[in-house]
C-alpha positions, 0 to 999 in steps of 0.5 A: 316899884312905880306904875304910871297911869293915865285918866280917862273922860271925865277929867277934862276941864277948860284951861287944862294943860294951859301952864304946861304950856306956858312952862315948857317948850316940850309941851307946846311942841306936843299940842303942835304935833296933835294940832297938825294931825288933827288938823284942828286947833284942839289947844285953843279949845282945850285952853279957852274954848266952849265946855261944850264943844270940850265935852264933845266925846272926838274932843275930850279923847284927844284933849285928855291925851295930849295933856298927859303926853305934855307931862310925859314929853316934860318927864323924859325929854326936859327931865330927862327921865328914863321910864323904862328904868323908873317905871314896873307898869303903866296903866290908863282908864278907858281911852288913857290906855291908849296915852300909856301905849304913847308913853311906852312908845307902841303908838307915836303923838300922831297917831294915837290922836287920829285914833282917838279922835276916830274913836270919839266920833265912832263911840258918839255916832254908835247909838242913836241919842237918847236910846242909852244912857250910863249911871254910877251905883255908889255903896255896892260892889261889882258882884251885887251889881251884876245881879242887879243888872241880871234882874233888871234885865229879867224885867224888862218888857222891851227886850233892852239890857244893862251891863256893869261898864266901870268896876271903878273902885270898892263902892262905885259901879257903872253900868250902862246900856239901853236908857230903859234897863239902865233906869230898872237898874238904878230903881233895883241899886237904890232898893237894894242899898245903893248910897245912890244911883246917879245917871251920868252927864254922857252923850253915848252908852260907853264900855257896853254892847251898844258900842259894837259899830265903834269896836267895829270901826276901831278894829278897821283902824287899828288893822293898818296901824303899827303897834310897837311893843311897849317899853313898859308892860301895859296893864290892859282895861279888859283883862286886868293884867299886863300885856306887851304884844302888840297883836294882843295890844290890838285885840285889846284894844278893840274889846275895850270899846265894848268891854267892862273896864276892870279898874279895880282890879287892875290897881289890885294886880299891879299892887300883888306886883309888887307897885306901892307908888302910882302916878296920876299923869295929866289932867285932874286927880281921879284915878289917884282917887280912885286908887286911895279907895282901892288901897289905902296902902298905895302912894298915888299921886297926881302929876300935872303942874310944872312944879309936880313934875318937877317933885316927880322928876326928882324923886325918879333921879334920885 
């Protein structure tokens, strides 16, 4: 059995998405469909823009997208690839989920980049800068860092908090919260064992209570938007298991911007399945990393070159 799984923020970088492009009339047709709903020549930026304007959380989301969109539309309309047939799950991290809800055709190209270009601007404009901040507890698994949070919440003097954000893989945490909390945090991880405790290159507090305008706002959005139930079950962030209505979709999707993404367990879920092969579509190779640490047992690949999903395609069709 085979799950498809889409990355989050993070795996961007400037040049991505560049030799779909120069491969693949299906491709160029959707940077074309994303660039006319953003009204904004995102391929340009992706392909040789600034690193900064890039990292601009209402770019990366969209960006990130529209690769692993190019390497689906290259699958199923030059590959002719049947997902529906191929495919027992699909899964994303953070704003991937909403690229397996576009593979599983429950959102159109369209749509799902106006959302996450709302989505970006919501999370970024959530929290005032400097007020939070995230970081990544490395050699400590969720439950000790769950205590960790819980104490350094006690101490804190400034009725300000942190929360575990990622449950990424055996070993790699992150938390997120108020820039102060997030700081006791890191001081009580390296205390207690951490390998380390790195703060994070992020302009907001992601996946935490602090986003709680940008779950607002996405709700508002996601209230008017049709959602099509999934060709393949999509397992969801915040619950670690499979989901195919689309009220349930919606919900989701909303806890999400709040909620802790549970990675890990999802990757264990789709495993006790019955999944033993799980493909990394778009850019960069850190889920399939993720995965390995997970479960060694699991074939994880990632696919973003002509010639890997050429492989892909054959291996699916034979």
């Amino acid at each position: 059995m085979r799950a498809f799984v889409f990355p989050g923020q993070g795996s961007q970088f400037i040049g991505m998405g560049k030799d779909l492009y120069e491969a693949y009339p299906d491709a160029r047709e959707v940077f074309a469909e994303i660039d006319d709903a953003l009204s904004q020549n995102l391929y340009q930026l992706m392909s040789a823009g600034s690193e900064s304007d890039l990292n601009l959380t209402e770019n990366t989301q969209p960006a990130l997208m529209a690769v692993s969109m190019a390497v689906v539309r290259v699958l199923t309309q030059h590959m002719k690839v049947d997902l529906a047939k191929n495919l027992t799950f699909m899964a994303g991290h953070s704003l991937g989920e909403y690229a397996a809800l576009t593979a599983a055709d429950s959102f159109d190209v369209a749509t799902t980049a106006r959302l996450l270009k709302l989505r970006g601007r919501a999370m970024q404009r959530a929290v005032p800068v400097g007020v939070g901040s995230m970081a990544a507890i490395l050699g400590l698994d969720l439950p000790e860092v769950q205590k960790i949070t819980l104490q350094a919440n006690q101490d804190n003097k400034n009725n300000e908090w942190v929360e575990s954000a990622n449950d990424n893989s055996p070993g790699q945490v992150v938390i997120s919260g108020h820039a102060g909390a997030v700081a006791i945090a890191m001081e009580l991880a390296s205390a207690a064992g951490a390998k380390r405790a790195l703060p994070l290159p992020v302009s907001a507090p992601f996946h935490c209570r602090l986003m709680q305008p940008a779950a607002d706002a996405m709700a508002a959005a996601l209230s008017e938007t049709t959602i099509r139930p999934p060709i393949v079950p999509i397992v969801a962030n915040v619950t670690a298991a499979a989901v195919t209505e689309p009220h349930l979709i919606r919900q989701y999707l909303v806890d999400q911007v709040t909620g802790m993404v549970r990675w890990r367990e999802s990757v264990m879920w789709m495993k006790a399945q019955g999944v033993s092969e799980m493909y990394e579509l778009g850019a960069g190779k850190v889920l399939s990393g993720l995965i390995k640490r997970i479960d060694k047992d699991i074939a994880a690949e990632s696919i973003n070159t002509p010639q890997q999903i050429e492989d892909l395609a054959k291996k699916l069709m034979a």
